[in-house]
C-alpha positions in Angstrom: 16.6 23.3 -9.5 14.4 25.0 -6.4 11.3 24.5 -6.9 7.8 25.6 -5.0 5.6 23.9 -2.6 2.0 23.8 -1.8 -0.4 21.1 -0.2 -3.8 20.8 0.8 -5.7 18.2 3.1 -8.7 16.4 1.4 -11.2 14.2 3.1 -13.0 11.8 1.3 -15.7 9.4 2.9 -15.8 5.8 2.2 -18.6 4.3 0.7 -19.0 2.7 4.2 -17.4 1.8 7.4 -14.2 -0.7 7.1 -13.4 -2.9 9.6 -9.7 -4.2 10.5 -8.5 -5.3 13.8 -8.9 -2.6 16.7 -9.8 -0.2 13.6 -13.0 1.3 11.7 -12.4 3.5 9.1 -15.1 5.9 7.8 -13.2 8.4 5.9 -9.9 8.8 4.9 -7.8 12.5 4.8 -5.2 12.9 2.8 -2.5 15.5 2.2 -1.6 16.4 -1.4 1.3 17.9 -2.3 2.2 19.9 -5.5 5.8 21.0 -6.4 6.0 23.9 -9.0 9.5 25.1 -11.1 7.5 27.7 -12.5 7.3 26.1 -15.7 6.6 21.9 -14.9 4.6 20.4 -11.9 4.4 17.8 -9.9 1.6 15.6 -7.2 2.0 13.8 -4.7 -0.5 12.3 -2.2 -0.4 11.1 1.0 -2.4 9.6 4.2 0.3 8.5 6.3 0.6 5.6 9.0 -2.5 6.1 11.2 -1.2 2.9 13.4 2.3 5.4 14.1 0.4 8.6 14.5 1.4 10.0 11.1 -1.5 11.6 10.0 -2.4 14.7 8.0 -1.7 17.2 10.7 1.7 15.8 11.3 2.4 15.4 7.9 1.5 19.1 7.6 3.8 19.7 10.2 6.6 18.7 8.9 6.0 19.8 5.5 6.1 23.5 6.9 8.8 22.6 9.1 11.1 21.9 6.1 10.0 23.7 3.7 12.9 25.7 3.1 15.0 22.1 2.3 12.1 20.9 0.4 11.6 23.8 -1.7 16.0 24.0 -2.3 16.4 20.1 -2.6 17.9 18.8 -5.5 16.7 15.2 -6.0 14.7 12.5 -4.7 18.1 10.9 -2.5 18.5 14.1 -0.9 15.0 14.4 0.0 15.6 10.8 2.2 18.0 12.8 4.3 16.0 15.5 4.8 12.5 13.6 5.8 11.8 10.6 7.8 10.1 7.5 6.2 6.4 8.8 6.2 3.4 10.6 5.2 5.0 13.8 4.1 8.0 12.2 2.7 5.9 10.1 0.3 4.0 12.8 -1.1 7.5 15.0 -1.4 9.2 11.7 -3.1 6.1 11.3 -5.6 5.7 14.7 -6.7 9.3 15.1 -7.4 8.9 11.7 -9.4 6.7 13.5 -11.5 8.0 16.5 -11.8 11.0 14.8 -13.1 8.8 12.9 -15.7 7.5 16.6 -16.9 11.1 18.4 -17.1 12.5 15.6 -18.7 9.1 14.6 -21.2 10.2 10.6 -19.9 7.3 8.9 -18.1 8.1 7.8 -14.3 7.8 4.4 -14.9 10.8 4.2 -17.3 12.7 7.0 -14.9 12.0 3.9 -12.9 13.5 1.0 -15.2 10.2 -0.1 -15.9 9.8 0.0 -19.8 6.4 -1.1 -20.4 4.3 -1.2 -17.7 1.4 -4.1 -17.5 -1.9 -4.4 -16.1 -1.9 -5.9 -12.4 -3.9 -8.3 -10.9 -4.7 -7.0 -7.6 -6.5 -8.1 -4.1 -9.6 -7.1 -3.3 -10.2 -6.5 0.2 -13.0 -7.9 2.2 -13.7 -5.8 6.1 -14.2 -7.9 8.5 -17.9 -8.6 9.2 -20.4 -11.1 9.8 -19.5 -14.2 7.8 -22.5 -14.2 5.9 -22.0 -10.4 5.0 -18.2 -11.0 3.7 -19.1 -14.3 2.1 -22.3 -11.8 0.1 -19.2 -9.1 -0.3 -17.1 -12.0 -2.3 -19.7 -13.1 -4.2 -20.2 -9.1 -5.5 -16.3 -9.3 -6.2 -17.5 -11.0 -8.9 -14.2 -10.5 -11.3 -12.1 -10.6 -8.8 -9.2 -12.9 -9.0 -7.7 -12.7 -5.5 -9.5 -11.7 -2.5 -7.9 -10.6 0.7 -10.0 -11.1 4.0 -9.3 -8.5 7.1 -9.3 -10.5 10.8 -10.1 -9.2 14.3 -8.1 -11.6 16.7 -11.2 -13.6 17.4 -10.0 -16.9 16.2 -13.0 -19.3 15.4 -15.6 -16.0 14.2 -12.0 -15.6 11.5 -11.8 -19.1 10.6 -15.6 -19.2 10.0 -15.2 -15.4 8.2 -12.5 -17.5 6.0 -14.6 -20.3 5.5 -17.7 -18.5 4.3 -15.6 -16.9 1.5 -14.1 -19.6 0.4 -17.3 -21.3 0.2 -18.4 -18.2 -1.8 -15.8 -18.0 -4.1 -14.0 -21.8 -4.5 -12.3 -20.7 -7.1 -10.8 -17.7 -6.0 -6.7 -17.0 -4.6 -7.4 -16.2 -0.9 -4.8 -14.3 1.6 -5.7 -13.1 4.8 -4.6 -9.6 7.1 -4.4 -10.1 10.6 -3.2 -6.5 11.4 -1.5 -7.7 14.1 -4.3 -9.5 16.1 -2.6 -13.1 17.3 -0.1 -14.2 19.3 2.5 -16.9 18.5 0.8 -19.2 20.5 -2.6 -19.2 18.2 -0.9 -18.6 15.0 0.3 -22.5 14.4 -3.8 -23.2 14.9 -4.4 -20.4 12.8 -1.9 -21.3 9.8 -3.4 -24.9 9.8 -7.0 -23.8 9.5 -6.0 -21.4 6.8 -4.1 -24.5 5.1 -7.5 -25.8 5.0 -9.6 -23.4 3.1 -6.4 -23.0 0.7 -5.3 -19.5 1.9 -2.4 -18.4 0.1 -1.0 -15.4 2.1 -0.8 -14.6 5.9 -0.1 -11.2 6.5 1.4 -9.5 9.9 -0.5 -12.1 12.3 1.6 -10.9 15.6 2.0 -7.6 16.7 5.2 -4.7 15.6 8.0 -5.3 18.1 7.2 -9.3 18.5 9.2 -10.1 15.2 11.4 -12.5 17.4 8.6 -14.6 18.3 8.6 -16.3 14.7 11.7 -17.7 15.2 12.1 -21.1 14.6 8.5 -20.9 13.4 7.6 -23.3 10.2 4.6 -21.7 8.5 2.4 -24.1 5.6 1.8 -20.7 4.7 3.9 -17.8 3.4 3.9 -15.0 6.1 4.1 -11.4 5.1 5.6 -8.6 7.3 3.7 -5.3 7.4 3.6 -2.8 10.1 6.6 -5.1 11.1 8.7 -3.5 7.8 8.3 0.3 7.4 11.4 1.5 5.5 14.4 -0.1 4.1 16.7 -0.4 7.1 13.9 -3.0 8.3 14.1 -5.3 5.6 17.2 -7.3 6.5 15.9 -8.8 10.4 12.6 -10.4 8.0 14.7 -13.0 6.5 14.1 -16.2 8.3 11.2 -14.8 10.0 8.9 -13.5 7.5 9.1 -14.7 3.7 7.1 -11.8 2.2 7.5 -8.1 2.4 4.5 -5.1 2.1 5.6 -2.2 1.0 3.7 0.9 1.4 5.0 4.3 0.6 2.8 5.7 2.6 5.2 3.6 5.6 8.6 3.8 3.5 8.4 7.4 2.7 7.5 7.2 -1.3 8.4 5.6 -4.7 12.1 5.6 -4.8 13.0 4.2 -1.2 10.1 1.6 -2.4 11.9 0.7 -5.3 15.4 0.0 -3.0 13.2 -2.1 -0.6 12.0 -4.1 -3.4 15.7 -5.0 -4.8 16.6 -5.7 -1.3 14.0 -7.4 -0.3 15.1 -10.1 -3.8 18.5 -9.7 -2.9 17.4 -11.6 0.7 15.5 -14.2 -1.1 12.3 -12.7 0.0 8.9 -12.1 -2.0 7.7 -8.7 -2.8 4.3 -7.0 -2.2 3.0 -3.6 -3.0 0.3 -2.5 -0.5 -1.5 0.7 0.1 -3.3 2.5 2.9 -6.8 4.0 1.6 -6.6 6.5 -1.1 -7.3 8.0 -4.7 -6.1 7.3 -8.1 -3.1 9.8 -7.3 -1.4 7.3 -4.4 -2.3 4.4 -6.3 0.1 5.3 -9.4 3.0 5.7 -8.2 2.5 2.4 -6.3 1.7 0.6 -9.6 5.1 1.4 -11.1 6.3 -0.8 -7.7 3.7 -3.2 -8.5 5.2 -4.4 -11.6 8.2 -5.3 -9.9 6.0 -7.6 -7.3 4.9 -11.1 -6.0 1.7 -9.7 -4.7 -0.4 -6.8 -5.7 -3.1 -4.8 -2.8 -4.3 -2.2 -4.9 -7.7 -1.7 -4.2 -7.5 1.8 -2.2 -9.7 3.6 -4.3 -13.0 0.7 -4.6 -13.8 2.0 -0.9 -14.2 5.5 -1.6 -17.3 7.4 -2.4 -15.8 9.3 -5.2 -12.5 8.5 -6.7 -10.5 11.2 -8.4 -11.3 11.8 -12.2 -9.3 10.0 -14.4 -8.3 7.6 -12.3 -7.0 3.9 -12.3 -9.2 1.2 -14.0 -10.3 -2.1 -12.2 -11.6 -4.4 -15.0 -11.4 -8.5 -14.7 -9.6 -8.5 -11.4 -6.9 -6.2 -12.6 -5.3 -2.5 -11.8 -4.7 -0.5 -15.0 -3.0 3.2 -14.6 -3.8 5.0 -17.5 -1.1 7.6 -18.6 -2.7 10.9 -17.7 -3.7 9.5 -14.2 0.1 10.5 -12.8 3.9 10.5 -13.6 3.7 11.7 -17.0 3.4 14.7 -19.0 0.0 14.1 -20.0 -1.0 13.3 -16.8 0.4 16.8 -15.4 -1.8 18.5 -18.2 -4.8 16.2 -17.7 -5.0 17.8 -14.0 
């Protein structure tokens, strides 16, 4: 059934200035997408892969650029032939998720196989800063129950970031994002002072493209792939490198090639993780249907904006909670 499209581009501000290695953030625009039968809707939202150059005004590109095949496409599977693993993709993929959930009066997460969705505990993300600041920011986090803790590349101001939180929160499950800031020749130092303050996670420590370098490699710590692994043809060359996998749909081009990642990624032997580039209640949904399928939950998009969108997801005692009229159901579609 053909069906309509419109989008608009959003900026919203963060609360303030996030720090990852070789990136500040201070706002975050977004592209939303809204697909329209005449009769049932459906959202989508999307930020894209600012580390690829996928960013609103290329997403916008390349909605108008196929909006005759988006507007006549069928289903979700077709829609993966017709956009690349992306920005505009995702938004496409999740608004067609819901609109499917309104034709059919069947909630996403059970289109999905997911019968009864449960609430998540999910990171909470720490910018890198002074150690003193992050180790304060932890101690605010006070119901969180896993903290994950941004790096620069600058290997002893890290480990004494790491420390400081630790120190802050003993009791807490630690992992740590290196965005792609070491080299293989730090990262054996790095895994053993991270062994040390009980750090759970190590995610992307070297940079995309120097995958092979972890060969032979025997990390104390589980390593997780993320810009390394952007769509499902990337999962396969993780295993033996890499024993967790982010997905983002935002990177994989929305909920359904998210979902074949996922089973892949099992099928391997490797763990799953659900991640997310900053954004609203309405890019965080979709990705907790993924969530409940996962090792590792980064949910925490919406915490570092200014205003979130209204309803939204609930953060209570560490955990994500989606609420039904938030996205991917019928209610949610009259709610907005």
């Amino acid at each position: 059934m053909a069906q309509t499209l419109a989008y608009r581009v959003e900026t919203h501000r963060l609360a303030a200035p996030f720090r990852i290695s070789g990136y500040v953030f201070e706002a975050s625009e977004l592209v939303v997408v809204e697909l329209s039968d005449g009769r049932h809707g459906g959202r989508g939202e999307a930020s894209g892969v600012y580390y690829l150059g996928d960013e609103a005004p290329q997403i916008v590109e390349q909605l108008e650029a196929n909006r005759a095949a988006i507007e006549a496409c069928s289903n979700r599977e077709e829609l993966r032939k017709i956009l690349p693993a992306g920005g505009a993709r995702n938004a496409v993929d999740c608004a067609l998720w819901e609109l499917e959930a309104n034709r059919t009066g069947i909630a996403a997460y059970r289109l999905a196989g997911i019968e009864a969705p449960r609430p998540l505990v999910t990171t909470f993300t720490l910018g890198a800063d002074e150690p003193s600041t992050m180790a304060e920011g932890a101690r605010n986090h006070a119901q969180a129950q896993a903290i994950k803790i941004k790096l620069t590349g600058s290997f002893e101001l890290d480990v004494e970031r790491v420390r400081a939180v630790r120190e802050a929160r003993p009791d807490v499950w630690l992992g740590v994002d290196a965005n792609q800031g070491f080299d293989i020749r730090v990262l054996p130092a790095l895994a053993q002072a991270m062994t040390r303050q009980n750090v759970s996670l190590i995610e992307q420590p070297l940079a995309r493209g120097r995958e092979a370098d972890l060969d032979g490699f025997e990390s104390p710590i589980p390593i997780a792939a993320d810009e390394s692994v952007l769509s499902l043809a990337d999962v396969p060359g993780l295993v033996g490198r890499f024993q967790v996998v982010n997905i983002k749909l935002d990177k994989c081009g929305g909920l359904t090639e998210a979902l074949l990642m996922a089973e892949e990624a099992r099928r391997l032997g490797l763990g799953v993780m659900v991640g997310n580039m900053v954004g609203t209640s309405l890019a965080m949904a979709p990705a907790f249907i993924l969530g409940q399928l996962c090792d590792y939950v980064d949910l925490d998009g919406p915490t570092f904006l200014k205003e979130d969108r209204i309803p939204g997801v609930e953060y209570k005692d560490g955990r994500i909670w989606c609420p039904d009229e938030v996205w991917g159901t019928p209610s949610a579609v009259l709610a907005a």
